[in-house]
N, C-alpha and C positions, 0 to 999 in steps of 0.2 A: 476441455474444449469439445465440441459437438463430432461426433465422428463423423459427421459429412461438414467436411472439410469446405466445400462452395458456400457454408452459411454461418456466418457469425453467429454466438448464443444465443444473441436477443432476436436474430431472424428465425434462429430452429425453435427457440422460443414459440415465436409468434405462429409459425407454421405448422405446429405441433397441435397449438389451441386451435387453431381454426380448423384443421382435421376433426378434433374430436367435437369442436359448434357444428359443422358439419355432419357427420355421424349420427348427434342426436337432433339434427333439426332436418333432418331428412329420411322421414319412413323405409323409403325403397331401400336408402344404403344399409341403413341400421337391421330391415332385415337379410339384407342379404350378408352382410357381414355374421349377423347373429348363426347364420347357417354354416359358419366358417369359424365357429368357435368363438368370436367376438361379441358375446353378448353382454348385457348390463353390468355384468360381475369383474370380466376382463377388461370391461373397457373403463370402470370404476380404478380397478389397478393400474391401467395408466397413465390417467387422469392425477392419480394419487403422483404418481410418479414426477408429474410435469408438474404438480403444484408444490413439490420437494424441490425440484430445480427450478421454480419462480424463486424457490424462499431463499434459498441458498446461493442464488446469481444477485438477486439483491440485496443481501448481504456481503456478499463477498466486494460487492462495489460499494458500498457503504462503508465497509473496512480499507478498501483503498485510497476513498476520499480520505479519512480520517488519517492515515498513515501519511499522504501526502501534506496533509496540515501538520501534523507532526514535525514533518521533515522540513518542512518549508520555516517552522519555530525555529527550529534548532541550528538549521543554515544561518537563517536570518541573526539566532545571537552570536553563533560563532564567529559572526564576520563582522556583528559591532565586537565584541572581544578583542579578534585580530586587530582591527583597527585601530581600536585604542593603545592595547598590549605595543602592538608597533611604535608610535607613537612616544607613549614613555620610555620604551626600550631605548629606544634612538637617544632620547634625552639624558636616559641615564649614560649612555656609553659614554657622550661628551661629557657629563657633570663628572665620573667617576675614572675618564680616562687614564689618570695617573695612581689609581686605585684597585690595583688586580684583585685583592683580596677582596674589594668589597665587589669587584666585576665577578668575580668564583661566587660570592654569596649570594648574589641577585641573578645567578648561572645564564649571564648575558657576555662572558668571555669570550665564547663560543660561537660559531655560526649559530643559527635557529632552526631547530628538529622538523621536519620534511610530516611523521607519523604523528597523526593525531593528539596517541596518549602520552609522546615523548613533547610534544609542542604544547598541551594541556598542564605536564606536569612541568614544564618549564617556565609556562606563566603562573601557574600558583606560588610556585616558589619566592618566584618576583617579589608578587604579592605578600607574601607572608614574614618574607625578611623583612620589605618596604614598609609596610601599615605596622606604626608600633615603634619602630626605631627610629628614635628624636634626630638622631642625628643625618640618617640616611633623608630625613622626612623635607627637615629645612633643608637641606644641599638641593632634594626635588623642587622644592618650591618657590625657587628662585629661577628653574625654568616652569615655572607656572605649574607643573605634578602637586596637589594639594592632597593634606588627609585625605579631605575629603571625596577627590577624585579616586585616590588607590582602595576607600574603602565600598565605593560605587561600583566601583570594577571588578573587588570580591564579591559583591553581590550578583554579579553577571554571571562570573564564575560558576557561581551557584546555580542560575539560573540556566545558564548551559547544561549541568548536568542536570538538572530536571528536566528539561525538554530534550537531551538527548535517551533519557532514560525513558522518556514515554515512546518516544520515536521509535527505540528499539522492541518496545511493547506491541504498540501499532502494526511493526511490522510482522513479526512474530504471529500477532492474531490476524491479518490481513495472508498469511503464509496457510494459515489453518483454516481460515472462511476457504481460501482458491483449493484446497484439497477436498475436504467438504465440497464444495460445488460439483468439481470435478470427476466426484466420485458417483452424482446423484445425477450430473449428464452421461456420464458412460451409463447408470443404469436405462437412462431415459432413453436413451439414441439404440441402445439394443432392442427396447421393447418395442420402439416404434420402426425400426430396421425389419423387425418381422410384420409389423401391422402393414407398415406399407409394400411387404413383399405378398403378404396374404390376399392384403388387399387390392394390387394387379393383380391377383389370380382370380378372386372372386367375382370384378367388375371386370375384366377381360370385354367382354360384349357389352358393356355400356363406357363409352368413353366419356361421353358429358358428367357423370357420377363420378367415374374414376378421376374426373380434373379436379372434381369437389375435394377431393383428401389431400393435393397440394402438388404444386409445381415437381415437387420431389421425385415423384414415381412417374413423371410425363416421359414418354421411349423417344 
């Protein structure tokens, strides 16, 4: 984040650039700055700096978007999953209620796991018993649980874990763009911390000039 704290990135951003549009589209400033050590060479290394935290701010928000699509996947199946998983569940309790051993195999005896990977591996299980066993298969399908609905719902399965695996990716490189950024605003916000301390000193006696370089350095 920008070390002057009154300005969001894309505002210090923006004020940054029009400091240095200023600078080279104004004679008097450029040379009186250049007298202040600020000339073509220094002010090319600033320049350099701000076009490192354009690259990097817009990336870092590019890697955000991406991470929230992600997320928004991966919600999105988990809660057809849920859904359905519920669903059968319910149906198996009633079909199988006088059937603990086969309640223990379909591991629906029990309340239903609160944590992710314990509620994940609880539905797989379901799944893995159910698709496959003749017998388990008709008793489902007489409350309407077909093959071919338990082998749809393994495929969701599946599909959950792919899009929670990218998600965890996104977020992962969306963690390293914000550092990355972060790193190339602290450089930025120092250089210009002194440009614009240099520069009240150098435009002291011109304040119409000194407004030119930005709201920033106004007393």
């Amino acid at each position: 984040m920008a070390t002057n704290k009154t300005l969001s990135e894309a505002e210090a951003l923006e004020q940054y650039r029009v400091s240095f549009e200023n600078v080279a589209s104004q004679p008097e400033i450029a040379t009186i700055m250049a007298e202040f050590g600020y000339d073509e060479t220094l002010l090319t290394e600033g320049k350099t700096l701000l076009t490192k935290a354009r690259q990097t701010y817009d990336f870092n928000k590019k890697e955000d978007d991406e991470t929230s699509e992600a997320y928004n996947n991966f919600i999105t199946t988990k809660e057809n999953l849920a859904n359905t998983y519920t669903l059968h569940r319910k149906k198996a309790k009633v079909i199988f209620r006088k059937e603990p051993v086969t309640l223990s195999k379909l591991s629906i005896s029990g309340s239903l796991p609160k944590s992710y990977i314990k509620w994940l591996e609880a539905v797989k299980k379901f799944y893995a018993v159910a698709f496959g066993d003749t017998e388990i298969e008709t008793k489902l399908a007489k409350l309407k649980v077909t093959p071919t609905e338990l082998e749809s719902t393994i495929a969701l399965i599946a599909e959950l874990e792919i899009n929670r695996a990218e998600y965890l990716r996104e977020k992962g490189e969306s963690q390293n763009a914000t550092k990355t950024k972060d790193k190339a605003f602290g450089e930025l916000d120092d250089w210009m911390s002194e440009f614009y301390t240099v520069g009240k000193i150098a435009l002291e006696d011109n304040p119409q000039l000194l407004e030119s370089l930005g709201k920033f350095i106004r007393s």
